[in-house]
C-alpha positions as CSV (number, residue, x, y, z in Angstrom):
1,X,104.2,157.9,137.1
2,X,105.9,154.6,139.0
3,X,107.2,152.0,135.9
4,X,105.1,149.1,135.8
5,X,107.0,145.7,137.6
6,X,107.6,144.2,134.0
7,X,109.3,147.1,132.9
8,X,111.5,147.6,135.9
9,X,112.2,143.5,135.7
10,X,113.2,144.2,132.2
11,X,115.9,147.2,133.2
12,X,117.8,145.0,135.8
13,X,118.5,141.8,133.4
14,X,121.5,142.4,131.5
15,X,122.1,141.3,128.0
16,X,123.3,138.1,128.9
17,X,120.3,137.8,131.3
18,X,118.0,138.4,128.7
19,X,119.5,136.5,126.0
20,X,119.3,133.1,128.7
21,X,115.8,134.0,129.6
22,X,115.1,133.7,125.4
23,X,116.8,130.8,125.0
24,X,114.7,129.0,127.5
25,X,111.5,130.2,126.4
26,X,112.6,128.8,123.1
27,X,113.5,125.5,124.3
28,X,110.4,125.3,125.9
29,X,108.6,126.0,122.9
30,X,110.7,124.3,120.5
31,X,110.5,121.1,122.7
32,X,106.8,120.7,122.4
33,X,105.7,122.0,119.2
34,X,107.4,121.2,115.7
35,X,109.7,124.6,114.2
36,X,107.3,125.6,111.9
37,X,104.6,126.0,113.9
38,X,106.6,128.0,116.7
39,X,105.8,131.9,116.3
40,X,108.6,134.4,117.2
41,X,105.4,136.5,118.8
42,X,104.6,133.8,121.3
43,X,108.1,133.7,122.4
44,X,108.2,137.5,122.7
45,X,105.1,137.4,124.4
46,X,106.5,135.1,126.7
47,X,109.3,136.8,127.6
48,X,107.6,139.7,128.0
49,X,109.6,141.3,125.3
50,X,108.4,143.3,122.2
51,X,109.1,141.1,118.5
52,X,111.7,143.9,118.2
53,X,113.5,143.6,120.8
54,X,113.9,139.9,120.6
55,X,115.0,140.4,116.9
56,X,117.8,142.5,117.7
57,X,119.1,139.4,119.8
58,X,118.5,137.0,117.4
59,X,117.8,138.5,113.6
60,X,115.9,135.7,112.0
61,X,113.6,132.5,113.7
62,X,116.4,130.0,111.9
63,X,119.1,132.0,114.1
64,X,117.1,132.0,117.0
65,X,116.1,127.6,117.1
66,X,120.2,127.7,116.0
67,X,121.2,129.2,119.0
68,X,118.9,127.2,121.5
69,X,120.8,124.1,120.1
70,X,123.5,125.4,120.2
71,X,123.4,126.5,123.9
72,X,121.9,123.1,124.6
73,X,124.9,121.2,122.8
74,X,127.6,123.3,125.1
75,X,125.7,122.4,128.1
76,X,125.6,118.9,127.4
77,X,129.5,119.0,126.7
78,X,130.5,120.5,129.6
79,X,128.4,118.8,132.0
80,X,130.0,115.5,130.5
81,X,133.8,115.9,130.0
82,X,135.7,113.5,130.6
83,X,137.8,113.6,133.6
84,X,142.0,112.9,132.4
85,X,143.8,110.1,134.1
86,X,140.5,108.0,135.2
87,X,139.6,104.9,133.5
88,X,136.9,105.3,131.4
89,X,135.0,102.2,133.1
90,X,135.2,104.6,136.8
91,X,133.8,107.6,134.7
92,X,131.0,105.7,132.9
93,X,128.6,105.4,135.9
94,X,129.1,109.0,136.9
95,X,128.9,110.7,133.8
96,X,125.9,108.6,132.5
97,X,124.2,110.1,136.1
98,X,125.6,113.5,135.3
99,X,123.6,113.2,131.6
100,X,120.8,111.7,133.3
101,X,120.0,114.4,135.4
102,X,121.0,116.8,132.5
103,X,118.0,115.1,130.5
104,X,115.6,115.3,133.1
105,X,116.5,118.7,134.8
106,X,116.8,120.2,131.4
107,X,113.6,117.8,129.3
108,X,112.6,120.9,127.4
109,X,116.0,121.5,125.8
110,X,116.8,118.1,126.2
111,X,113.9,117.8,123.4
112,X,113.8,120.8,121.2
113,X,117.8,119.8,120.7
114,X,116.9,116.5,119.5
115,X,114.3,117.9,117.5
116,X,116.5,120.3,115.3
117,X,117.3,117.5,112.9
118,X,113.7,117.0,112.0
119,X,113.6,121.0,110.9
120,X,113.4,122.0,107.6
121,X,116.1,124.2,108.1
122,X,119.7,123.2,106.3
123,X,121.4,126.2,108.9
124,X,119.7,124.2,111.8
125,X,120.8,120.8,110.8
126,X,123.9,121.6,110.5
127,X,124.5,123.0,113.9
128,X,122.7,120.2,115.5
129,X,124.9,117.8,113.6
130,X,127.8,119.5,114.3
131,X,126.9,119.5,118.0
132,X,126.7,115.6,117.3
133,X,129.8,115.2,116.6
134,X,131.4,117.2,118.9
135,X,129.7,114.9,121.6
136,X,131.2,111.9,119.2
137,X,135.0,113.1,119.3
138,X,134.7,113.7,123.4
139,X,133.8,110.3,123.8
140,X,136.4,108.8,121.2
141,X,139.1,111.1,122.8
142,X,138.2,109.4,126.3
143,X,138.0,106.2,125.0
144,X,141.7,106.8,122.9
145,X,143.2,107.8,125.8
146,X,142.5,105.0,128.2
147,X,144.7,102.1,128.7
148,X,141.8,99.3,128.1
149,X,140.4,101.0,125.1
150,X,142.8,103.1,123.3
151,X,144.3,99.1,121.4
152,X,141.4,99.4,119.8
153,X,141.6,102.4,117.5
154,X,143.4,100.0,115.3
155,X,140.3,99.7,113.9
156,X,139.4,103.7,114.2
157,X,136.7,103.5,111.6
158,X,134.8,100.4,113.6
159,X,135.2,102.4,116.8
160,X,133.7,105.8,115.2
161,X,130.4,104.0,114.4
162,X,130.0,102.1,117.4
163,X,130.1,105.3,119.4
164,X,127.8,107.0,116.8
165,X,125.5,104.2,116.9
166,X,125.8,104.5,120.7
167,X,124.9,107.6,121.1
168,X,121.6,107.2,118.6
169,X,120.8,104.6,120.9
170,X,121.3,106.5,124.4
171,X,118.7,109.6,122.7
172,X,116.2,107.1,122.0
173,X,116.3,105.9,125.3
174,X,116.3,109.4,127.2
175,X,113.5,110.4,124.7
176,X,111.6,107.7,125.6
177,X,112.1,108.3,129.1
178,X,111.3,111.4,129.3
179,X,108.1,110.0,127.5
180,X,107.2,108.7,130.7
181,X,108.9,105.1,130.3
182,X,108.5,102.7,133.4
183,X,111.8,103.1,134.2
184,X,114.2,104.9,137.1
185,X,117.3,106.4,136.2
186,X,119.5,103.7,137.9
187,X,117.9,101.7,135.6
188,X,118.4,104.0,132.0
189,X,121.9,104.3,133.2
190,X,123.1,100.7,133.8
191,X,121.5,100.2,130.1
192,X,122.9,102.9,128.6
193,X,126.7,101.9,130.4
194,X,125.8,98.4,129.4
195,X,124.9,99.0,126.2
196,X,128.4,101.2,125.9
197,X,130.8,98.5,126.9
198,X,129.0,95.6,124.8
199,X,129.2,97.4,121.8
200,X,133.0,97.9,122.3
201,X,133.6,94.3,123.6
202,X,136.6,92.6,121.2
């Protein structure tokens, strides 16, 4: 007897394959519904997987929302990186268009990682605010190591915030963008790059 088309689909992925194709189901799911009321089944189901199988990827749901935001967090950082040797001003513009078209290419992972600080889950908060502060020290290292900005890590602590504060404010933004917000993403960018450079005007 021929193997049915799902079954030979499932043969070629490789484990990496596989594990991707989860993690996007999941950030699907995660992005629209709450964690508590996402089932590992419907995932599975999904996927086309059996509950088994997707358990021996991930063991536990808490592991399985972790790693979405955690693959979400490691795209965002490496789709924004700074660029050494080019003025931060030059790389603002670019990289805010870069993120923007991260948040709107990618809205359902976009979402569920901004909504794993509102889980219950200590494990998941802390990978979400770890992925926070990666984002954080990227920008402060970029900022430190340009000519215009780096005087003013005198006042480190001042700086820290502002970025923090900055980056609170960019997430609302996109969020409510994505919300369907009357505005184009020239327009979210220039506020966002505004709203950047005012807050670290002397």
């Amino acid at each position: 007897m021929a193997a049915n088309p799902e079954e030979r689909t499932r043969r070629r992925l490789s484990t990496e394959e596989r594990r991707e194709q989860l993690l996007s189901v999941g950030a699907c799911l995660f992005s629209e519904s709450p964690y508590d009321e996402v089932r590992i089944e419907r995932v599975a189901g999904i996927a086309g997987v059996s509950r088994g199988l997707l358990y021996h990827y991930f063991p536990t749901k808490r592991d399985f929302f972790a790693a979405v935001v955690e693959c979400e967090s490691e795209r965002m950082l490496r789709m924004t990186a700074a660029v050494p040797g080019i003025p931060v001003r030059e790389q603002l513009t670019a990289g805010l268009d870069t993120y923007l078209e991260y948040v709107e290419t990618h809205a359902h992972g976009y979402r569920a990682f901004h909504r794993a600080d509102a889980a219950g889950d200590r494990t998941v908060r802390r990978v979400y605010r770890r992925a926070l502060a990666a984002q954080e020290e990227q920008i402060l290292a970029a900022l430190g190591a340009d000519p215009e900005f780096g005087p003013l890590f005198e006042q480190c602590a001042e700086v820290r915030l502002a970025v923090r504060g900055w980056l609170a404010f960019t997430t609302a933004v996109c969020l409510e963008w994505l919300r369907g917000a009357d505005l184009t993403r020239e327009q979210v960018r220039d506020l966002c790059a505004r709203a950047l450079l005012g807050v670290l005007a002397r």
